[in-house]
C-alpha distance (Angstrom), angle and dihedral (degrees) to the residues before:
residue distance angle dihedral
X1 . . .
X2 3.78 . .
X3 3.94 111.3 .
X4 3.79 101.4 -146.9
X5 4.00 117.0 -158.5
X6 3.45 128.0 -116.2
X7 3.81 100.2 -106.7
X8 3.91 97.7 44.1
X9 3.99 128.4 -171.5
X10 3.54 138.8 -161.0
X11 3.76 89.6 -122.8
X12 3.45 100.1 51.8
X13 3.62 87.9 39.4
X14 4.44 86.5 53.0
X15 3.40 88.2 39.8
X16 4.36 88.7 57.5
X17 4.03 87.3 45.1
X18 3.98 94.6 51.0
X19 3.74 84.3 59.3
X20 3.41 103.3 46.2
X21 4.07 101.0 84.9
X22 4.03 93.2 -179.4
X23 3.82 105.2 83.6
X24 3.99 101.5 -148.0
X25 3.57 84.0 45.3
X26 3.86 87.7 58.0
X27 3.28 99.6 48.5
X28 4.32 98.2 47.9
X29 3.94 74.6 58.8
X30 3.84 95.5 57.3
X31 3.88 98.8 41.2
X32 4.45 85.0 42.5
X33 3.90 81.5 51.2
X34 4.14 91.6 43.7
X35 4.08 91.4 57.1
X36 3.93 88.8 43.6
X37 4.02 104.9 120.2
X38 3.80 112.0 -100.3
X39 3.71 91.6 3.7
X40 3.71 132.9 139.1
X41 3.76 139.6 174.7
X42 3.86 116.9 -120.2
X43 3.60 116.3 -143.6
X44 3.97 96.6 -98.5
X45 3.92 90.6 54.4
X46 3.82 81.6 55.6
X47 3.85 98.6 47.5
X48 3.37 86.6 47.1
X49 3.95 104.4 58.1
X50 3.66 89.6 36.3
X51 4.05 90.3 58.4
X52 3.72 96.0 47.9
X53 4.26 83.1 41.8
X54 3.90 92.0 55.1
X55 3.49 99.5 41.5
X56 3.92 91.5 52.3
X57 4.10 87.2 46.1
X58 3.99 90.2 -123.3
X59 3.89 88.5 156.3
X60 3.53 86.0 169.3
X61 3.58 106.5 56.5
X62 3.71 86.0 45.6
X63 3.34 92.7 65.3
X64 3.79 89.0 55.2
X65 3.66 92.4 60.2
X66 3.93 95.3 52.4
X67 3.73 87.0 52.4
X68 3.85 84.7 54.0
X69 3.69 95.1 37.7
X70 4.15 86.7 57.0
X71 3.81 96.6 37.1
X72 3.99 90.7 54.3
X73 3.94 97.0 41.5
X74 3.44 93.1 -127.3
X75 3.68 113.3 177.3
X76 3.70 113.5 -138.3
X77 3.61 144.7 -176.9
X78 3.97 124.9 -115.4
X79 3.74 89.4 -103.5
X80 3.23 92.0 68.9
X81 3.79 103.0 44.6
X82 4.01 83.7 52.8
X83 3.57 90.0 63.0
X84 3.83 88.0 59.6
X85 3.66 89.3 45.7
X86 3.79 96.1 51.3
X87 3.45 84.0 44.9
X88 3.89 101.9 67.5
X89 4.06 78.5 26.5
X90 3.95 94.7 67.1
X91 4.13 92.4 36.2
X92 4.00 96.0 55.5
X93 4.01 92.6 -107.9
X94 3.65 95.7 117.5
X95 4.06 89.9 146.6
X96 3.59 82.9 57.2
X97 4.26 87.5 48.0
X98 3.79 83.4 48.1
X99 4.11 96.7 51.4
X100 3.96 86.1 48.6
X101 3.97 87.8 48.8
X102 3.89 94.3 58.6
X103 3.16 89.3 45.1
X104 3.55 108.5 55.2
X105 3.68 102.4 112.3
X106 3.91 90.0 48.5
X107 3.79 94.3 54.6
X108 3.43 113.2 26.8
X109 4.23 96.8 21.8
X110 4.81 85.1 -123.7
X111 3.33 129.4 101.4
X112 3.30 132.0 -135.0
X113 3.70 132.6 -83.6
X114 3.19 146.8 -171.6
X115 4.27 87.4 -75.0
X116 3.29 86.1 57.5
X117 3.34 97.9 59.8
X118 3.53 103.6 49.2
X119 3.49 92.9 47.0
X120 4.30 94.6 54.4
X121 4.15 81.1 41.1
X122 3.76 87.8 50.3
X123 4.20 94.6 48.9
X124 3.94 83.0 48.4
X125 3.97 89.4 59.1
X126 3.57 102.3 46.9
X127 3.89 92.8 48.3
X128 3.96 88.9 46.3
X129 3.23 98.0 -125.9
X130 3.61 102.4 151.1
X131 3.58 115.9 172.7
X132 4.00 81.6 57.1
X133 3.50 92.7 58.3
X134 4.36 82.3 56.4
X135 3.39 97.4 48.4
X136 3.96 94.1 51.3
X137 3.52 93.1 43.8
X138 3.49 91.1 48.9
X139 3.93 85.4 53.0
X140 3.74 90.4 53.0
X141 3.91 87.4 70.4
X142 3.84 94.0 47.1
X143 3.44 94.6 51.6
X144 4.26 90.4 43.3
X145 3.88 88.9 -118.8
X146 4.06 103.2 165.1
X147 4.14 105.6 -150.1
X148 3.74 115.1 -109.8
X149 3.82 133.1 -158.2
X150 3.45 90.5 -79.5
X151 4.02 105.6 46.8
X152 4.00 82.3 57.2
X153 3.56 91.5 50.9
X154 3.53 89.8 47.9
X155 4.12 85.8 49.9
X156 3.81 98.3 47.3
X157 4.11 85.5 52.8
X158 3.76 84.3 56.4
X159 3.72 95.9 46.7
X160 4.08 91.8 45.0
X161 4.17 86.3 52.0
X162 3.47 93.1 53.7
X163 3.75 93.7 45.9
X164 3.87 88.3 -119.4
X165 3.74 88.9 134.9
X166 4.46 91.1 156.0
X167 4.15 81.8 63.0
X168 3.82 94.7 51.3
X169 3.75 93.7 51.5
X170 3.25 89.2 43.0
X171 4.12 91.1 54.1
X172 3.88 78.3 54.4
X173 3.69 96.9 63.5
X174 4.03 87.7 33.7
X175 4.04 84.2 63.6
X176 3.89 98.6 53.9
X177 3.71 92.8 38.0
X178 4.25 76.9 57.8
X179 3.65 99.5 45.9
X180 3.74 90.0 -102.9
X181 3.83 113.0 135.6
X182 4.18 103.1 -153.3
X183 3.64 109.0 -129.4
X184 4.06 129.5 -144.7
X185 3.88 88.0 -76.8
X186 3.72 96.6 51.9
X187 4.22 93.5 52.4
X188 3.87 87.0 32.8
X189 3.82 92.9 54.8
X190 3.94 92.4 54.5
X191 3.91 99.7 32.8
X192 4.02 103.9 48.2
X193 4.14 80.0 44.7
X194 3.80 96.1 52.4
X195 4.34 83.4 43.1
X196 3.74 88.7 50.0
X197 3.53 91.7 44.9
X198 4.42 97.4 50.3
X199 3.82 82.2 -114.1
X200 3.84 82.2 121.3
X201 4.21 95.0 150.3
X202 3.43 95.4 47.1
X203 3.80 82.4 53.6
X204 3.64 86.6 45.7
X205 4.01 91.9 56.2
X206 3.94 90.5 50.6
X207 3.65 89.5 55.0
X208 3.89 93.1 43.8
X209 3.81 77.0 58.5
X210 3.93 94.9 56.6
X211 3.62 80.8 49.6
X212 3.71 99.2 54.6
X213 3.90 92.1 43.3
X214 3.75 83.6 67.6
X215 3.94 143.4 -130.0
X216 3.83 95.9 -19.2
X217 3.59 88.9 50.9
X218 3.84 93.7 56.4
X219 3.80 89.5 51.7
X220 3.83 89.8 50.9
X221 3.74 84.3 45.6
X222 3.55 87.5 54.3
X223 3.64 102.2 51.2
X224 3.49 79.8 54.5
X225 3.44 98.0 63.8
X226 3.96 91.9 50.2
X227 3.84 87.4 51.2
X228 3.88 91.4 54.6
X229 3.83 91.8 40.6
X230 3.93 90.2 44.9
X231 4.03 92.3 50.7
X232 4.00 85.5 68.8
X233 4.08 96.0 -107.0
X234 3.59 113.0 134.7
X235 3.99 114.7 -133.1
X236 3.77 109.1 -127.6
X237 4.16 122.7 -161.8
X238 3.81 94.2 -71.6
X239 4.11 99.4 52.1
X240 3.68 85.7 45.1
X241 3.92 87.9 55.1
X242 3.35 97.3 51.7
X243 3.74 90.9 56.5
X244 3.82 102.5 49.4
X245 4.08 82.8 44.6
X246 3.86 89.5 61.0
X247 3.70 96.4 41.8
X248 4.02 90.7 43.9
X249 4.21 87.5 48.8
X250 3.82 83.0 65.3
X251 3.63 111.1 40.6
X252 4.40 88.8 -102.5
X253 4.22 88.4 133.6
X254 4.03 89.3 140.3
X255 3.74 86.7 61.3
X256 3.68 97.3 41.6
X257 3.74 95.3 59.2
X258 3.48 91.7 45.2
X259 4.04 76.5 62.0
X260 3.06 94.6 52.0
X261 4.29 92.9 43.9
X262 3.49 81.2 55.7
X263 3.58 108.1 49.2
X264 3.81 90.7 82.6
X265 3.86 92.9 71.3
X266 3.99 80.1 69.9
X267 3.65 93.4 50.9
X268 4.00 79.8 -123.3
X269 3.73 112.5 137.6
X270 4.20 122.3 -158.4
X271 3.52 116.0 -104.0
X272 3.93 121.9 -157.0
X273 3.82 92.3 -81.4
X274 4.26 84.3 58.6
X275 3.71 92.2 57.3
X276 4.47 101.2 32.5
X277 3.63 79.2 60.3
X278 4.12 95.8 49.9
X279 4.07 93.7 46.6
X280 4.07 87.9 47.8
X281 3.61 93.3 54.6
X282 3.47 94.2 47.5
X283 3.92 96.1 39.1
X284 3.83 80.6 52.5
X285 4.10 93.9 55.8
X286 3.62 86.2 48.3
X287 3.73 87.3 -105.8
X288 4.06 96.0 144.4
X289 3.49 93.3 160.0
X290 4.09 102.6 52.8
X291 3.74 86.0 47.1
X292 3.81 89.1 56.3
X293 3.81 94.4 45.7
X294 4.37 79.0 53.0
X295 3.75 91.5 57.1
X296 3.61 90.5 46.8
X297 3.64 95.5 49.3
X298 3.89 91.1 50.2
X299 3.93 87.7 64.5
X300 3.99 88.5 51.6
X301 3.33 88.9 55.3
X302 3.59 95.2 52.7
X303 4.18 96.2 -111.5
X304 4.03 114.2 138.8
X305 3.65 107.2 -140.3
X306 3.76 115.4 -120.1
X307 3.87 136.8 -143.5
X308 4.01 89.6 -84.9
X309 3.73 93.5 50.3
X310 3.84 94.8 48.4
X311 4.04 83.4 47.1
X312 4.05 90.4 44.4
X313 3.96 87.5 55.9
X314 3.58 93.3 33.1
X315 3.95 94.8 49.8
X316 4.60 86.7 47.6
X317 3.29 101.2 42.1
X318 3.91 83.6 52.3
X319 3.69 93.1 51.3
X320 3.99 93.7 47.4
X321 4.07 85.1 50.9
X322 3.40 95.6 -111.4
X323 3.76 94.5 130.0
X324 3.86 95.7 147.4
X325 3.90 90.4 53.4
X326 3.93 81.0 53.4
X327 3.41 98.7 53.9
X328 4.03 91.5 54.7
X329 3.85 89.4 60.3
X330 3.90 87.8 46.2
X331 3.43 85.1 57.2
X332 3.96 96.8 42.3
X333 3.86 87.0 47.1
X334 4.04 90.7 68.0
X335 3.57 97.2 35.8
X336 4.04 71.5 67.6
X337 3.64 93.9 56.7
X338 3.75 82.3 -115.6
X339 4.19 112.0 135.9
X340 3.11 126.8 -142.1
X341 4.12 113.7 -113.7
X342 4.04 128.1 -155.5
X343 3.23 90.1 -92.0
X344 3.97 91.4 57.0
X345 4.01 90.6 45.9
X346 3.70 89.4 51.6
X347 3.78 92.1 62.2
X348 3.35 94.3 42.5
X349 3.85 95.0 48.4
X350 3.76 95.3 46.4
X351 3.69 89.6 44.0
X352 3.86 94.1 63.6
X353 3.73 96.6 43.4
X354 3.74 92.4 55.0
X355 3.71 89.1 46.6
């Protein structure tokens, strides 16, 4: 048992909680140091014990401290009220979150803002409590709250849990429209739930949209592949795919062999989409000759090229004037028994005539 001295401070008393690694044992401290004789918690002490409290999911003893929080008057910041609301948030109370929310200015003497709000519309969405979610987005535009990156993260989580994946992409497009760059969580959110769901080109598209948004976009795309790999899943053919697509769509071919290098520590060999994809990225660097060494390395590894890799190689070596190199692989194609489509006569057509 902690003997406290007479004159006792918040910082000595934060100092004693910082030190104190059990969490129960932390918290007899604070309420000893709450019943100590002309004693009162500052608001750090407070955000302090609540933080260690929410992240251990000791609901209970958080309550505790907002009784003590009101009963002293301490005035406190929003950040600390959020750790409340989280709180009841993470532990499926979010009418508890919402009695805390309206009364803010009673308990902790803040109001709230916009944090405040996403965080109350956030405990709404993971209990699924929909028409909730309406009303306090409808109270957004009474109280002229503009959305932030976070309330249409918050919103694309909603849309994902009710499977309404159209209205999360379109949440996406709302946010650049807005000035609102969507960050890994926002493409995360909607891709790893179209994935989970088999919706895996619709994932694909959303990608191809990280892609298009350029470099930075890739690298968020990127960190999203370490999250997925990091949560334990194991990437099959498909997720790999979608990642050498998106690297390929913006000229990142170093990276998407290294992809490929990689996909043996899966025990997850590339199919013929793996390597169409490798030969059009390089055919569209103006690499001819690295896509050639990918057709040849499909045959080692015992793929038989289809239509649309005979009109992938057909359509580059076109575009790098190679035309008579083309033709030979037009030729090879239906020694294969495999026929040339509209598509493949269009290449060859407009080839010639811009010869």
């Amino acid at each position: 048992m902690v003997i406290f001295p007479k004159s006792l401070s918040p910082k000595h008393v934060l100092k004693l909680l910082k030190s104190e690694k059990n969490l129960r044992s932390a918290f007899d401290l604070f309420d000893s140091a709450t019943r100590h004789p002309g004693y009162a918690h500052s608001a750090v002490v407070f955000h302090h014990i609540l933080r260690r409290l929410s992240e251990a999911r000791m609901v209970s003893l958080v309550s505790r401290v907002v009784d003590i929080i009101r009963s002293q008057e301490c005035k406190c910041d929003e950040d600390i009220a959020l750790s409340v609301l989280k709180s009841y948030g993470n532990n499926s109370m979010p009418d508890r979150a919402l009695d805390v929310f309206k009364r803010m200015g009673e308990i902790f003497g803040c109001e709230p803002g916009i944090r405040s709000y996403n965080t109350l519309l956030n405990a709404f969405v993971e209990a699924k409590q929909w028409d909730k979610v309406e009303s306090l987005l409808a109270y957004f535009e009474t109280e002229g709250l503009a959305p932030n990156l976070q309330t249409y993260n918050v919103l694309i989580k909603m849309s994902c849990k009710k499977k309404q994946f159209e209205k999360a992409k379109g949440f996406l497009d709302l946010m650049w429209k807005e000035g609102l760059k969507p960050d890994v969580r926002s493409y995360s959110t909607v891709i790893n739930e179209l994935v989970k769901g088999g919706n895996l080109v619709d994932a694909l598209e959303v990608f191809d949209e990280m892609s298009d948004r350029g470099d930075r976009k890739i690298d968020l795309a990127l960190a999203l592949w370490h999250q997925f790999l990091q949560s334990g899943q194991k990437p099959d053919v498909t997720m790999h795919n979608i990642l050498i697509h998106g690297l390929c769509s913006v000229g990142k071919l170093d990276d998407a062999i290294n992809v490929v290098v990689n996909m043996e520590h899966w025990n997850c060999a590339g199919n013929l989409v793996t390597y169409n994809t490798l030969m059009k990225g390089f055919f569209k660097v103006g690499d001819s000759n690295s896509a050639t060494v990918i057709w040849g390395y499909m045959y080692k590894m015992g793929l038989q090229p289809d239509i649309i890799s005979y009109n992938i190689i057909l359509n580059g070596l076109c575009m790098c004037h190679r035309v008579s190199y083309a033709i030979e692989f037009f030729d090879d194609a239906r020694s294969h028994g495999i026929f040339p489509t509209v598509v493949t006569w269009n290449i060859l057509v407009r080839a010639v005539v811009n010869r």
